[in-house]
Structure formats: C-alpha cells, structure tokens
C-alpha positions as CSV (number, residue, x, y, z in Angstrom):
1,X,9.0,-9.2,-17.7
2,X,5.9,-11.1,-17.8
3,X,3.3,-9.6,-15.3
4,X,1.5,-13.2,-14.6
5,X,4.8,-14.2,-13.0
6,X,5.1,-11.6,-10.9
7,X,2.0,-11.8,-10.0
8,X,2.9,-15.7,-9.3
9,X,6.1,-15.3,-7.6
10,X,4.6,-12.5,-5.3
11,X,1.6,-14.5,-4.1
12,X,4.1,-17.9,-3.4
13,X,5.9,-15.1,-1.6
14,X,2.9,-13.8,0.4
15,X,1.8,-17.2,1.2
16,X,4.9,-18.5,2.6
17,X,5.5,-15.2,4.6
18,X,1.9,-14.8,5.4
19,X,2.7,-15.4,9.5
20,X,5.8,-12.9,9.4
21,X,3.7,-10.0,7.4
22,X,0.9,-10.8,9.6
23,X,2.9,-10.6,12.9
24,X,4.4,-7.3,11.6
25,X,1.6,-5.5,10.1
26,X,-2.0,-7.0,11.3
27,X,-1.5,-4.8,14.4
28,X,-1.1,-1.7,12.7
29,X,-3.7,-2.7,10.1
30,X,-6.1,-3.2,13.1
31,X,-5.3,0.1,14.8
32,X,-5.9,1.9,11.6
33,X,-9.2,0.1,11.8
34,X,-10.3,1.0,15.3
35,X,-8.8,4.7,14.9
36,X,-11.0,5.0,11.9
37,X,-14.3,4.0,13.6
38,X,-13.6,6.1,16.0
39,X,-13.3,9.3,13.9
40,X,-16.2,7.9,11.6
41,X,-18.1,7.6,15.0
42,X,-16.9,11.1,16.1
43,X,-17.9,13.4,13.1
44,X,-20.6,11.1,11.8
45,X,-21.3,10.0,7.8
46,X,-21.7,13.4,6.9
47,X,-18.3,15.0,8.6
48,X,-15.0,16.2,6.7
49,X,-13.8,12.7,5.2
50,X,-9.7,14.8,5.2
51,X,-9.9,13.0,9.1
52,X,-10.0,9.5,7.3
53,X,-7.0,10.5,5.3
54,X,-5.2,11.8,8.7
55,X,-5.5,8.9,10.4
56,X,-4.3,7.0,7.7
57,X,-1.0,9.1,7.2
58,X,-0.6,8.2,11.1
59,X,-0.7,4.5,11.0
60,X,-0.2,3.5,6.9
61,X,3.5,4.6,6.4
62,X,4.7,2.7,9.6
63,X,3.6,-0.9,8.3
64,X,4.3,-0.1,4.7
65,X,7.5,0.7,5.6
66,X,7.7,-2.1,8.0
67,X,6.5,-4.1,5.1
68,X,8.8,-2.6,2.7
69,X,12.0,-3.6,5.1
70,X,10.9,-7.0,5.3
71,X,10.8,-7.5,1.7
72,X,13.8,-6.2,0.9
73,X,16.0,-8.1,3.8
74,X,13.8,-11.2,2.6
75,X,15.1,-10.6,-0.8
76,X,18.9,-10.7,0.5
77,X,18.5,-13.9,2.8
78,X,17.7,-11.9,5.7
79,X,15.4,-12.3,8.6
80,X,15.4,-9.2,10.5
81,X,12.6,-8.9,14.4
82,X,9.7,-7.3,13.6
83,X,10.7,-4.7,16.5
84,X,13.6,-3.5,14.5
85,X,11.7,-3.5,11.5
86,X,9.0,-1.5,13.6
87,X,11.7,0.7,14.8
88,X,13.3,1.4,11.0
89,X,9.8,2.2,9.6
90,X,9.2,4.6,12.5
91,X,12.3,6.7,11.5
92,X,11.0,6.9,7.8
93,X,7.5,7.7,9.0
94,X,8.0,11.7,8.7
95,X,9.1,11.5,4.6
96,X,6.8,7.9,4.5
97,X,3.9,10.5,5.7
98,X,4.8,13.2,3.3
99,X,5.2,11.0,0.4
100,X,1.8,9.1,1.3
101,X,-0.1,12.8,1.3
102,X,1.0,14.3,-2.0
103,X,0.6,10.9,-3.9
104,X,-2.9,10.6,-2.1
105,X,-3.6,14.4,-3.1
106,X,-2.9,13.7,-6.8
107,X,-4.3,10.8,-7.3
108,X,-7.4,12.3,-6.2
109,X,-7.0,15.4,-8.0
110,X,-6.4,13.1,-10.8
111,X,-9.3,10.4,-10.4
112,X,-11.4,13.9,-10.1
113,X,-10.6,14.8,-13.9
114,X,-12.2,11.9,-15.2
115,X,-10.6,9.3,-13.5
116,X,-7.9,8.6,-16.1
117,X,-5.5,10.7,-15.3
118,X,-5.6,9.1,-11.5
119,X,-5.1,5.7,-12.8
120,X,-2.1,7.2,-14.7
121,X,-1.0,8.7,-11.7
122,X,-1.6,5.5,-9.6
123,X,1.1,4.0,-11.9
124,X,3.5,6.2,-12.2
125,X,3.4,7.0,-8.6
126,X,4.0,3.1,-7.6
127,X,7.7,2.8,-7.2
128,X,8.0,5.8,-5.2
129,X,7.7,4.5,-1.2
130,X,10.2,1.9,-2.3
131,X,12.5,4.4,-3.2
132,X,12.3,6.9,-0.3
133,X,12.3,3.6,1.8
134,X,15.1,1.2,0.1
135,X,17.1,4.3,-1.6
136,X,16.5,6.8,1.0
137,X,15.3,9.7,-1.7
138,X,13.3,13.0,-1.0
139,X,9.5,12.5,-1.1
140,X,9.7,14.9,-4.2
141,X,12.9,13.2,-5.2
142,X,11.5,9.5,-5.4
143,X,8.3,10.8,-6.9
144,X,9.9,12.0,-10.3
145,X,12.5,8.6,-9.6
146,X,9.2,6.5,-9.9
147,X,7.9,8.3,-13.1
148,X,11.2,7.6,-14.7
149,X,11.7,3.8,-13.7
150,X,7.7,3.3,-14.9
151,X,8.5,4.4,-18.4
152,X,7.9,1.6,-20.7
153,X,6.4,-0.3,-18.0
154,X,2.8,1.5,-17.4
155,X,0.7,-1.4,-19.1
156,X,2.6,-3.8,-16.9
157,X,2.7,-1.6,-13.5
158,X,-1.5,-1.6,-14.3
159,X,-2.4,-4.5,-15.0
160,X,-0.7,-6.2,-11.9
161,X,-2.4,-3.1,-9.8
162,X,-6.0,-4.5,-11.2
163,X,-5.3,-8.0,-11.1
164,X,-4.9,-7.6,-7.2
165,X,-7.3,-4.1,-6.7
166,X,-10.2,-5.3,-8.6
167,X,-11.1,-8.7,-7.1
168,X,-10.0,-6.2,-3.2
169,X,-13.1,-4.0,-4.4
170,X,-15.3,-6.7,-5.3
171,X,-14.8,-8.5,-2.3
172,X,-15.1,-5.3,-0.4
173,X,-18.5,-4.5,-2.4
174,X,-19.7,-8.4,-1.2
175,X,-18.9,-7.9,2.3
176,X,-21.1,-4.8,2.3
177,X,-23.9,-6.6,0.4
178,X,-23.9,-9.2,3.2
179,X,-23.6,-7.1,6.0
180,X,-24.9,-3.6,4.6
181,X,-25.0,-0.6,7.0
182,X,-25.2,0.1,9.4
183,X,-23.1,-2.8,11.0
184,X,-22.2,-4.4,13.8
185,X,-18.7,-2.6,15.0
186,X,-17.1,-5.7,15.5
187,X,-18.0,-7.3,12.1
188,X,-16.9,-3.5,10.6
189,X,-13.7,-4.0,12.1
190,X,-13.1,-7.0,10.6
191,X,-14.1,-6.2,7.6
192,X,-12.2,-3.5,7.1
193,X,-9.0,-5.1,9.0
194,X,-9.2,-8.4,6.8
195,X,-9.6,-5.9,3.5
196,X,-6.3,-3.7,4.7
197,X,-4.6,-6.4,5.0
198,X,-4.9,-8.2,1.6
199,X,-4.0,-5.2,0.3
200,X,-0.6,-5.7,1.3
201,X,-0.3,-7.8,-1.1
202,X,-0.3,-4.8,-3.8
203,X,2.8,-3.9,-2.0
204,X,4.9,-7.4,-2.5
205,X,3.5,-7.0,-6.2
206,X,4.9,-3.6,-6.7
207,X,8.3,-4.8,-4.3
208,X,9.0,-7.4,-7.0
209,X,8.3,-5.7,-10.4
210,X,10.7,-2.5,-8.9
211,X,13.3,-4.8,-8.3
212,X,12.9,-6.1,-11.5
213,X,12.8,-2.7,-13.3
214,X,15.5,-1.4,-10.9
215,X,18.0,-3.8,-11.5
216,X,17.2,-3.4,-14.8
217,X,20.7,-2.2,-16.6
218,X,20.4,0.7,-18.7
219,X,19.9,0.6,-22.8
C-alpha cells in the first residue's frame, strides 16, 4: 500500500466529486463557522475554549457522517440525495458525537504529554468514525476496532495525515499573516469556512486507506 497513491487516488476523487461534497457539507461547514463566531463573540478571547469544542460536536459528526455515506455509496456505484445522506448522518449523530468527544479528549490529553503520544493517538484513532459509521460499532467498540486495523500501518496512516494537515496549517498560518486579528467577520468566516472544508479531504484520505486495510484478508 503505497501512501502517494492514496493520496493520488483520493485527491482525483475529491476533485471530481468536489460539487457533490460541496453541496452536502459546505452548509454545515459554514454553520460551524458562524456558530463559532458567535460563541467566540459571546465569551470573548479569554472565555472557556470547551464551547468551541461544543459547537463542534453539534455540527462536525453530521457532515462527516454525511461525508462518510457519500464515500462509501460512491465506492459501490451509488449516488444517493444529499437529503438522505443528511437524514442517515443525523441518526448516527448521537454515537458520531460521542465518538468525536472521547477521541478529541485523548488526543488532547495526549498532545498535552509532549505531543507524541497525541500524534500516536491521532493515528490510531483514524479508522474509528468509519467504523461506527459504515460497520455500525459502539463508540468504545470502533475505538479499540481502529487501534487493531492501524497495526502495521501507523507510518502509512501518518504520513498521509501530514501530507494533507501540514500544508491545512500552513495555509491557515498565511491567511492569518495577511489578514491578522482582529478581522473583518466576513473575511473570518471565510477563512475559517474555506479551511474546514479542505480538511475534508483528510476524510476521503483516511476513507480510502480503511478500505484498503479493511478489505485487507487476514495473515
């Protein structure tokens, strides 16, 4: 499993699909934005940063799951409506939400030791929303699932993570160079909505080295 072809067939993927994704997910991606201006603007740069994480476990699992759907019906010739899509993510969103909160918790836990043993937990947490999504596990369940499918696979799982996180972050850090603090609220939005949204990509990555790995047959 070579990761530069993953990486390859994910991004042809994403390109082709880029209208579908965006139809389905860009406005969930933008109501994250605007709900998260609105608690920045509420509580201020000092205030409890946990309501950031809420209103992410709110609006995140619905278009990951949507997201996750879509990739997976793709993958079998299918072309399912966004509303039924929309409509099967909202139905995982209670385990989606649960899942999203304890990974989140350890991987800060984790990045707060050092940061190694995040980036270690940031792998060998990856495959777990496609299992609680495609496979229908326990939170819990497709947590120790995903540790066991990214044995063997960890160098892999990372370097495909980086290869689409790190130039994310650096075009995150330009954005804010240009247009440093504080900003204009509509250039913040879009910033942030244009940043969410390439990061979906990181989820087509991950889709297609789990299908790899899963259909995988044992040794």
């Amino acid at each position: 499993m070579n990761p530069l072809e993953v990486l390859r067939d994910s991004l042809y993927f994403f390109k082709r699909h880029l209208g579908r994704i965006a139809q389905l997910c860009l406005p969930l991606v933008i109501l994250e934005a605007v709900l998260q201006q609105g608690v920045d603007s509420a509580v201020g740069a000092d205030g409890f940063s946990g309501y950031s994480v809420i209103v992410g476990l709110l609006v995140y699992p619905l278009y990951t799951a949507a997201l996750i759907l879509f990739l997976d019906a793709r993958s079998r010739g299918e072309a399912p409506r966004a509303r039924d899509l929309l409509a099967a993510a909202l139905l995982q969103w209670p385990r989606f939400a649960l899942l999203t909160a304890l990974n989140t918790l350890l991987i800060l836990i984790g990045i707060s030791l050092y940061f190694l043993p995040g980036l270690w937990l940031m792998v060998v947490l990856a495959f777990g929303e496609y299992l609680l999504v495609l496979k229908g596990l326990a939170p819990l369940a497709a947590m120790k699932e995903s540790a066991r499918l990214s044995r063997g696979h960890f160098w892999r799982i990372l370097l495909c993570i980086l290869a689409v996180m790190v130039p994310l972050w650096l075009l995150k850090g330009a954005s804010v160079s240009v247009y440093p603090p504080p900003q204009n609220p509509l250039v913040s939005l879009l910033i942030d909505s244009i940043h969410s949204f390439l990061q979906l990509f990181t989820t087509v990555v991950l889709f297609r080295m789990f299908m790899l790995i899963a259909e995988k047959p044992e040794p």
